[in-house]
N, C-alpha and C positions, 0 to 999 in steps of 0.2 A: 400543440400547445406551446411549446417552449421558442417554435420559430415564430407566432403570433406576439409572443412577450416581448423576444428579443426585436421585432420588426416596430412595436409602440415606444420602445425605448428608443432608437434610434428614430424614428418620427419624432419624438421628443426634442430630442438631439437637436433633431437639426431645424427645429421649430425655432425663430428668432424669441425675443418676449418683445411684447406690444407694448406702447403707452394706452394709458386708457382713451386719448382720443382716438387713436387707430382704434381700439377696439369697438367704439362707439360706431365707425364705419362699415362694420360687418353685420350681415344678420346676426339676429342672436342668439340660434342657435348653432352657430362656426366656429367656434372657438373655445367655448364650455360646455356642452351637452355630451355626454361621455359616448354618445352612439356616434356622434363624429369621429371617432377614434377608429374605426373600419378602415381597409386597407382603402379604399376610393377615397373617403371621408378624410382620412393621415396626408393623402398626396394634394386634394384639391386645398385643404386648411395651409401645408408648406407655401402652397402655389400664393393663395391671397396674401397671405403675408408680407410673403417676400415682392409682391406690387408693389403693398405700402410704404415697403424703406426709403427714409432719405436721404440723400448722396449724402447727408452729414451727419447721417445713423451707421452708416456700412460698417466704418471700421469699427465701432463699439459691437454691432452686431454681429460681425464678423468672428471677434474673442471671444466674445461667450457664445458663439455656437461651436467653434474649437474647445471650448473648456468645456462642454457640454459633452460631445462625442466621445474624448477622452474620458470622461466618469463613466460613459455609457459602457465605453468597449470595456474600462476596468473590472464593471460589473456584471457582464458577460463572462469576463474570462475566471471570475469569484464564485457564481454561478455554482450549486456544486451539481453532480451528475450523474446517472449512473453511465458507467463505461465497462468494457472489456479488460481482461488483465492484461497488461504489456509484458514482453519477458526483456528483463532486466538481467540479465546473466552476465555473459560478455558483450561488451559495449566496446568493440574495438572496431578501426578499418584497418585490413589486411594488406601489409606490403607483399610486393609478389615473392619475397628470397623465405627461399627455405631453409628450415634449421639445419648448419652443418652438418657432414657425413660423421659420425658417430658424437655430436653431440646430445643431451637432452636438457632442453628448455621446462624450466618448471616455474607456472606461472599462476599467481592469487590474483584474481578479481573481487576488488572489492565497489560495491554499489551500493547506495544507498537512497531511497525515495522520500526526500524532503516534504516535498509534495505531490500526492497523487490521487485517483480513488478512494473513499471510502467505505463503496461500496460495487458491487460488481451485479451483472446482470444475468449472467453466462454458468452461477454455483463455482466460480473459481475465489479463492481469496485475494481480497485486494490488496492495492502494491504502497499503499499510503504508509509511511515510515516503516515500508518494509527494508530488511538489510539484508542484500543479495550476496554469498560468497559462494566464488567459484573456485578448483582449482584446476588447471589446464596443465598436462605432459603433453609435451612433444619430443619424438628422436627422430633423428636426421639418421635418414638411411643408405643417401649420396646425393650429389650436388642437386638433385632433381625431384626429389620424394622424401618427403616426411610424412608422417601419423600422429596426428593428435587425440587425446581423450583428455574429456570434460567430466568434475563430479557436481553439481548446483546444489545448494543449499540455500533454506532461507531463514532469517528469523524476523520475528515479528512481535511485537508485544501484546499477550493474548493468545498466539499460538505457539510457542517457542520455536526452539530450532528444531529442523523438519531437511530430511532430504528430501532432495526434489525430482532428482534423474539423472539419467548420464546420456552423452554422445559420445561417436568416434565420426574424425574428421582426418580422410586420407587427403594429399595436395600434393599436384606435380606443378612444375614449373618448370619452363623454355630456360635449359642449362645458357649459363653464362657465355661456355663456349661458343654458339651460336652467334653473339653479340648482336643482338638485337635492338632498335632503336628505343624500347621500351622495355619494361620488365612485365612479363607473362605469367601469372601460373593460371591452376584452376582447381577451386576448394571443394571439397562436396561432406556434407556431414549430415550423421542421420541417427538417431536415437529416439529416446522413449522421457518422460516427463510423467509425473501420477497425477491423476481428472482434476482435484483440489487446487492444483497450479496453472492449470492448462484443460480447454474446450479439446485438444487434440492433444490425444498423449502420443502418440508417431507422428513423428515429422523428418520430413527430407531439403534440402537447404543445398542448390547448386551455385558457385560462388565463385564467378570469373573476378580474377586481379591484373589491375593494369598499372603501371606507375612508371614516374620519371624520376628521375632529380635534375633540375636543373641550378647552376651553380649552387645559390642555398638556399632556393626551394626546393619543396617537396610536394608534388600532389597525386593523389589514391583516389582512382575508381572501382567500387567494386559495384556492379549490377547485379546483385544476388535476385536469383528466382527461388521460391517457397513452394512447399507443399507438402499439407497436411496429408496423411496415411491412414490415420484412425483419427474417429471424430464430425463433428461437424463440418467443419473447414475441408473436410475431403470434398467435398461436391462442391468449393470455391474452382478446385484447378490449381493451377500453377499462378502464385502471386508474385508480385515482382517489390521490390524493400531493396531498395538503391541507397548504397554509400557513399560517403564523399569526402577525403580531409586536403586541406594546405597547409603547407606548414611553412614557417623561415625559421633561420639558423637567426637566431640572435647573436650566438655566440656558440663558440664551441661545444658548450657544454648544454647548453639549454634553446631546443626549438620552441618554438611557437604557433599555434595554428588555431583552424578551425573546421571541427567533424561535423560532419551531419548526417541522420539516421534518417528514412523515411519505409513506413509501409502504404503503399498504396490501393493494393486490391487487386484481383484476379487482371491476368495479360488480355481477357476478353472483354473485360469493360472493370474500368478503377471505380472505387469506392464512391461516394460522394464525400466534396472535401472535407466534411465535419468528422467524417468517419475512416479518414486516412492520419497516418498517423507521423507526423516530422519533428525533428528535434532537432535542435542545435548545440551541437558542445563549444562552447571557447577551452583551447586545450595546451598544452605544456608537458614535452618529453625532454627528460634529463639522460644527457649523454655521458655521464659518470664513468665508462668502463664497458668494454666491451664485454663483459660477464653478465652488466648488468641492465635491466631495462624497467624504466619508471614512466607512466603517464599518469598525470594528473586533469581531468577537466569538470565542468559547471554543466549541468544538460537544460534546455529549457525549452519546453514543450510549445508548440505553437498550435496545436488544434483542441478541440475539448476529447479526444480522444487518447491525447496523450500525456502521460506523465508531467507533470507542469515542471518541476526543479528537483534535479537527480543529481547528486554528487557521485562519481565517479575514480577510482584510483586502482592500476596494473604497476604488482610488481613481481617483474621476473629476473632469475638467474640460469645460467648455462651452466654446465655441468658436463663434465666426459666419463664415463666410469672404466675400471681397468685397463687405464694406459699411467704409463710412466712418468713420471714429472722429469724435467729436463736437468739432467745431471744430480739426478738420484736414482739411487738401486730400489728404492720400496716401489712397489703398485699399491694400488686403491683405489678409491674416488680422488680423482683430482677438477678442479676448475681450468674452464679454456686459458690458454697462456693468453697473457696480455700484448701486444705487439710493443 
């Protein structure tokens, strides 16, 4: 139903408009009889048409079949839908460095869904001005291994605030000392989610990291493979939801880039593209201090399966706990020295 709609509006589209002497030229019923509007009936009416132009109709004809297309896809992408819930949790791509040998990174995710679903298919709650918070520990256990845990949260108006579930996420990474042309690690994280949030409340998430810097770019591959444990999605397999950021150094203090999220569909055959799911962030990390870490970015959905406009915001701080501060007798918690 809804590919037949979308397929008359774009015949629409790209249908010129006639003067009425052209249309005088057609049978009659080619052009108005609403049974012409059948997918043969759509192609052979563009076809006549577009005979009739003349060389000193083109360019008029031309604008308003541009201005036409444009309204079309607008109203496609307005369209509302039912869809799947997206998990909007953490919306980060991973550099491959891991958090220092006895530090611990403690980090808020904040998410928020502008626009999205407002209804879901699947009995999950939908993510339409839903407000995702996360918070994420990690300790650095040496140059090569850290452990992370995750607690999700959601609120919603209509459902309030709601936990959601938790992961743990162990990462090694190819030590420095190797010096390696690229930076290595490899994420794996696996937890639990309650049905209300999620068609699969176990999920396991393998999460190779690759990255450069070159002078003041930056750019992150992460290939993540998925797979549901409980649920539905267990009989998909292993899915693949491929990361991507670049960044530049504007300034010392503040990069610039651009992330992209995609889910694609099971490694044995991908989704169909309506039903895969890509996002683009334009994004902004503030280099403040090396205690502290801030990204800000805009997320904007490119398929009808995903999230159409997601605000996004990561702020985190370092921490060391009982060591000494330099050139003081007390212990406690202190913050990483600043160089």
């Amino acid at each position: 139903m809804e590919e037949s709609f979308l397929f008359l509006l774009l015949s629409y589209a790209l249908t010129p408009t006639l003067s009425q002497r052209e249309r005088a030229r057609l049978p009659a019923k080619s052009w108005h009889t609403p049974s012409s509007l059948g997918s043969l009936g759509a192609l052979q009416m563009c076809c006549r048409m577009r005979r009739l132009n003349r060389p000193g109709e083109r360019a008029t004809l031309k604008t308003r079949t541009q201005i036409r297309i444009l309204l079309s896809l607008v109203s496609v992408c307005l369209c509302p839908s039912f869809a799947h819930a997206q998990d909007n949790y953490e919306i980060q791509v991973y550099p491959s460095e891991t958090v220092s040998r006895g530090v611990t990174m403690v980090e808020l995710h904040n998410n928020f869904t502008a626009k999205g679903p407002k209804k879901t298919d699947d009995g999950t709650l939908p993510t339409n001005h839903a407000w995702h918070e996360t918070i994420e520990i990690t300790h650095g256990f040496n140059d090569w291994f850290e452990t992370g845990f995750y607690i999700f949260t959601s609120a919603r108006n209509g459902s309030g605030w709601d936990f959601v579930g938790t992961h743990i996420r162990p990462r090694f990474r190819v030590p420095p000392k190797w010096h390696w042309p690229v930076g290595v690690s490899l994420s794996q994280e696996i937890g639990y989610v309650r049905r209300k949030f999620s068609e699969d409340t176990w999920s396991w998430e393998i999460r190779p990291i690759i990255d450069k810097e070159l002078k003041r770019w930056y750019v992150s591959f992460n290939p993540a493979i998925e797979r549901a444990l409980n649920g539905p999605g267990a009989k998909r397999g292993f899915t693949f939801a491929p990361n991507f950021k670049v960044a530049y150094s504007i300034t010392k203090k503040i990069d610039g880039g651009l992330e992209y999220y995609g889910a694609l569909g099971p490694l044995t055959g991908f989704d169909p593209k309506r039903e895969q799911q890509h996002q683009i962030f334009p994004a902004i990390d503030l280099n403040v201090s090396p205690k502290w870490e801030f990204n800000f970015g805009v997320g904007i959905g490119m398929t009808r399966s995903t999230d159409h406009l997601i605000f996004k915001m990561i702020i985190g701080r370092r921490f060391t706990f009982g060591r000494k501060q330099s050139g003081s007798g007390n212990s406690g918690v202190t913050s990483v020295d600043e160089p």
